[in-house]
N, C-alpha and C positions, 0 to 999 in steps of 0.2 A: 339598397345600398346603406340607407340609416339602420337596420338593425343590424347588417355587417360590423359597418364603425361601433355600433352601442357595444356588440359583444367582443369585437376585440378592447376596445377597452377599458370593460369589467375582468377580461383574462389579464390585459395589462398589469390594472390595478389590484388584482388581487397577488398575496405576497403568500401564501401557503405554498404553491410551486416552488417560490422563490426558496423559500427554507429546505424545504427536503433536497432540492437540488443541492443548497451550501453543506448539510447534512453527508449528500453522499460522497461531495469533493473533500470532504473534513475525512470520511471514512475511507476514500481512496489518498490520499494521502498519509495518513497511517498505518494504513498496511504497508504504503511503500516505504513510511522509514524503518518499521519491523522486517521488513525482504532486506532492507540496507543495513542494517545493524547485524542482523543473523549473518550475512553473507560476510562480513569484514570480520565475524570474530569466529565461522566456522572456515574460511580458507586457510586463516593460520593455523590453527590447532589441527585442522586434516594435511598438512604440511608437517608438523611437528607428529603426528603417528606414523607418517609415509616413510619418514626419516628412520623415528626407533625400529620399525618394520624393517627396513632396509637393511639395518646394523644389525639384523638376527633377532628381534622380535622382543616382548617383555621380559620371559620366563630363560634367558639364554644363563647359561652358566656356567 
């Protein structure tokens, strides 16, 4: 039972886990404001071609 408690906490106390863990919540999180950014400025602009498309396209004359 004492070397159970001793290694859990030396895994406790050790913080390199702790970092790469903060590392990949940093790196999931930025992806998701890149999904959120891309998504709010490509709905409108594929709304705004669906439109010119509808009206007879670029080249109409």
């Amino acid at each position: 039972m004492r070397r159970w408690r001793t290694c859990w906490h030396q895994w406790w106390r050790n913080d390199q886990g702790t970092t790469s863990v903060e590392y990949a919540l940093m790196v999931a999180l930025l992806i998701l404001v890149c999904f959120s950014a891309i998504a709010s400025i490509g709905n409108p602009t594929l709304n705004g071609f669906q439109q010119v498309i509808a009206k007879g396209g670029f080249g109409k004359d």
